[in-house]
C-alpha positions as CSV (number, residue, x, y, z in Angstrom):
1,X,23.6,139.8,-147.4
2,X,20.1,138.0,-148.2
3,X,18.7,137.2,-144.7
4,X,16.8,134.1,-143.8
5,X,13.6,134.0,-141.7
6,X,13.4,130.1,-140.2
7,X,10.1,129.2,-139.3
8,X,9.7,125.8,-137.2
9,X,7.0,124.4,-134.5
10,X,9.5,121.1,-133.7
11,X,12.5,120.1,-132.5
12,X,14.6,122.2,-134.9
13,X,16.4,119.3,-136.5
14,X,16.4,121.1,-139.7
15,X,16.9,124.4,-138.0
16,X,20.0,123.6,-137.1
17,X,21.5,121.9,-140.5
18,X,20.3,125.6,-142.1
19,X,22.5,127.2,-139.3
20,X,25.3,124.8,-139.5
21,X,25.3,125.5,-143.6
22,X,25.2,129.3,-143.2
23,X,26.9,130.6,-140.2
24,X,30.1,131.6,-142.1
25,X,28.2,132.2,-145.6
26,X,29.0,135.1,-147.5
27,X,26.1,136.1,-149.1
28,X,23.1,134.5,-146.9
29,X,22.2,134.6,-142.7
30,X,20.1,133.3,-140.7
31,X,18.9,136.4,-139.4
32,X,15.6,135.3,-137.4
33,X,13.9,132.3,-136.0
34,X,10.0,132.3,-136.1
35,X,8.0,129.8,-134.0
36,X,4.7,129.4,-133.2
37,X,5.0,127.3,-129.7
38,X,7.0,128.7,-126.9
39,X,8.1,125.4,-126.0
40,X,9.6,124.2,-129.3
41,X,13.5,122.8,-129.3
42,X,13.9,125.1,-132.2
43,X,13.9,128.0,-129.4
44,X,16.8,126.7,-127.8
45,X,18.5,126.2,-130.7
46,X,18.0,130.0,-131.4
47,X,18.8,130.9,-128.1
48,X,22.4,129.1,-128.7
49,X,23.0,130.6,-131.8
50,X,22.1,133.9,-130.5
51,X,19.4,134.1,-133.5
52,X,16.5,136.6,-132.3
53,X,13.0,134.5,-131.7
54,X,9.7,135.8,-132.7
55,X,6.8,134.0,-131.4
56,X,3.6,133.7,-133.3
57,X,0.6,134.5,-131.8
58,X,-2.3,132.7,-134.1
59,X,-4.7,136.3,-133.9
60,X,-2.0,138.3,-135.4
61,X,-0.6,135.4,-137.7
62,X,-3.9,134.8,-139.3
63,X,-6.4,137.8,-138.4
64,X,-3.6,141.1,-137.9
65,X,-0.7,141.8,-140.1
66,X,0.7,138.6,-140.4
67,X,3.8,139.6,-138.5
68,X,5.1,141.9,-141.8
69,X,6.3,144.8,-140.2
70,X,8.3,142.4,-137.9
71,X,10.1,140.8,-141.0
72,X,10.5,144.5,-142.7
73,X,12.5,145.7,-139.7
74,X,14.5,142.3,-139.6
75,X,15.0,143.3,-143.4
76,X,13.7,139.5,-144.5
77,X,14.5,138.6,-148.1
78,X,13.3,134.8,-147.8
79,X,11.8,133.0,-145.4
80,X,12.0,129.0,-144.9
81,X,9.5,126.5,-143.3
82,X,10.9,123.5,-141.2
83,X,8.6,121.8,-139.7
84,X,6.2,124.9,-139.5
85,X,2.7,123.7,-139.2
86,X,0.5,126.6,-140.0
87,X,-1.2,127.9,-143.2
88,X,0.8,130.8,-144.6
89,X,-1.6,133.7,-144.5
90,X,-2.0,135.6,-148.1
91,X,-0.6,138.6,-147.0
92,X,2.5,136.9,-146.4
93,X,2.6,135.2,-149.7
94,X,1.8,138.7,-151.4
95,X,4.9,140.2,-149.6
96,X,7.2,137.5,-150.7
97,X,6.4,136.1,-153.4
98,X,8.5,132.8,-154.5
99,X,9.9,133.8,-151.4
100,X,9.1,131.3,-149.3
101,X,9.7,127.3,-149.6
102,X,8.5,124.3,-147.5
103,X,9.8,120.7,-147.0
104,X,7.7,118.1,-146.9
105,X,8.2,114.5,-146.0
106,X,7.2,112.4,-148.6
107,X,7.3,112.5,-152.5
108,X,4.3,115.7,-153.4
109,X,1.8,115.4,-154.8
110,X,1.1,112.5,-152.4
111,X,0.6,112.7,-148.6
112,X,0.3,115.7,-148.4
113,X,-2.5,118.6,-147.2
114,X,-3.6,119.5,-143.6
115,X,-2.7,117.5,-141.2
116,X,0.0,115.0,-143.2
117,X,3.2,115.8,-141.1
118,X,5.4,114.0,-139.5
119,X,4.7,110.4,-138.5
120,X,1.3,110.8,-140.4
121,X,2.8,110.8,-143.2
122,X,5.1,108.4,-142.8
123,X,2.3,105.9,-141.7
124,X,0.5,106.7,-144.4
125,X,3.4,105.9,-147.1
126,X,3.1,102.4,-145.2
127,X,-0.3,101.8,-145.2
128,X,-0.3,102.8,-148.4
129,X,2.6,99.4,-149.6
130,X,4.2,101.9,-151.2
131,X,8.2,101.0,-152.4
132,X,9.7,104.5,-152.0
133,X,9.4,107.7,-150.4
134,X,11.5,111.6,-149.7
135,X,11.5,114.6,-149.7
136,X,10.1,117.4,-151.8
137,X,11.1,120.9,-151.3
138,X,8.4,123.2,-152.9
139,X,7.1,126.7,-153.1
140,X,4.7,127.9,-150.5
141,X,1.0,129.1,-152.1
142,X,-2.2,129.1,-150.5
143,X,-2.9,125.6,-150.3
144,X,-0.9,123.1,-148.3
145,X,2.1,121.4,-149.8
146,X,0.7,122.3,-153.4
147,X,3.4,124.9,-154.7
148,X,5.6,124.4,-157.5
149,X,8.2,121.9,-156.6
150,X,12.0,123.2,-157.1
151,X,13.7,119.2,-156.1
152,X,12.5,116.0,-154.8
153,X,15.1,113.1,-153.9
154,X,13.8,109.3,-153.2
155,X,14.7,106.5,-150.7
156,X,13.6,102.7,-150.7
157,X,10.6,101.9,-148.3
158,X,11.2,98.4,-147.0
159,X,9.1,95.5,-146.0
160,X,11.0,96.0,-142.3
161,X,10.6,99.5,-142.4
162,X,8.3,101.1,-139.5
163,X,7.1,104.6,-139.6
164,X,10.0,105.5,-137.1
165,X,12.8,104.2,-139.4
166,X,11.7,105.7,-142.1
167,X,11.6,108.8,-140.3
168,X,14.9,107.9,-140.2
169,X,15.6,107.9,-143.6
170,X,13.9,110.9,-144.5
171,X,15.1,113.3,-141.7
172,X,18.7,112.5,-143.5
173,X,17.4,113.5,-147.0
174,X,16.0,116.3,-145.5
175,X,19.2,117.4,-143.5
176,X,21.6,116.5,-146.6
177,X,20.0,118.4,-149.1
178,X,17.4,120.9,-147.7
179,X,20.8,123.8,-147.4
180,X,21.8,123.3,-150.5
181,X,18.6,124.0,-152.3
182,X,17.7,126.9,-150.3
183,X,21.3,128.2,-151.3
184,X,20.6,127.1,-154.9
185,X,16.8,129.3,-154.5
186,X,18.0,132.4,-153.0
187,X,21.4,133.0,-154.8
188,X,18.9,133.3,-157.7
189,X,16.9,136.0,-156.3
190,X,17.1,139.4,-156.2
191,X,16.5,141.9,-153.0
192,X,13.2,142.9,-152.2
């Protein structure tokens, strides 16, 4: 069984599409939800689900060990970001390496980097007149929303569209096909 670290700072809208895909999977579990704010939805999700909850403290995150020995005794193969919006510290990265994927938004290389989340992005696709946006899904490095990018899928921006709608639009790209490539990445892996 290859066991899934979730980490979120929202609502958990993805969260619980990930949960939803796995909960009677074979070969892959959610086995922990990580979450930087004590008051994010994604807790209650976990709470539901009976998923175990770690809550980052940003000292240990960034400055102590990152939270590894936590994920060792939770035997973590892979961990997943949705809607997570710290910096992965290098120590994590060393310890799993092409380990961990992020979704973001919009179509990388554009709109992304710190602080591009959310409705910022989204605002920014419109300023911007562009004619289409998505999602990407993408390897996690040391720089934000710069890994290698494993799938990107597109969806028409409209002249009507606000940046609420096509939140919309995105959130249902996200929650359509963010499962199935994480299934696609980690049935390819082998165990730490």
């Amino acid at each position: 069984m290859k066991k899934i670290a979730v980490f979120a700072s929202g609502a958990g809208s993805n969260t619980s599409q990930i949960i939803d895909c796995f909960r009677q999977h074979s070969s892959i579990q959610v086995s922990l939800i990580a979450s930087n704010r004590p008051d994010a939805g994604v807790i209650k999700i976990a709470a539901r689900e009976n998923i175990p909850v770690l809550l980052l403290d940003k000292e240990k995150f960034f400055r102590g060990d990152g939270y590894i020995m936590e994920l060792q005794k939770k035997e973590i193969d892979f961990i997943v970001l949705a809607g997570f919006l710290w910096k992965i510290p290098a120590m994590l990265l060393q310890l799993f390496p092409e380990r961990i994927i992020n979704i973001h938004p919009a179509l990388l290389p554009k709109y992304g980097g710190k602080g591009m989340y959310g409705q910022y992005v989204h605002q920014a696709v419109l300023d911007h007149n562009e004619t289409e946006s998505g999602i990407t899904i993408h390897y996690v490095d040391e720089v934000y929303d710069h890994g290698h990018i494993i799938f990107q899928v597109r969806c028409p921006v409209t002249a009507a569209d606000t940046a609420a709608s096509l939140a919309r639009k995105v959130a249902a790209l996200e929650h359509r096909h963010y499962p199935e490539v994480i299934e696609r990445v980690i049935s390819r892996i082998e165990p730490l």
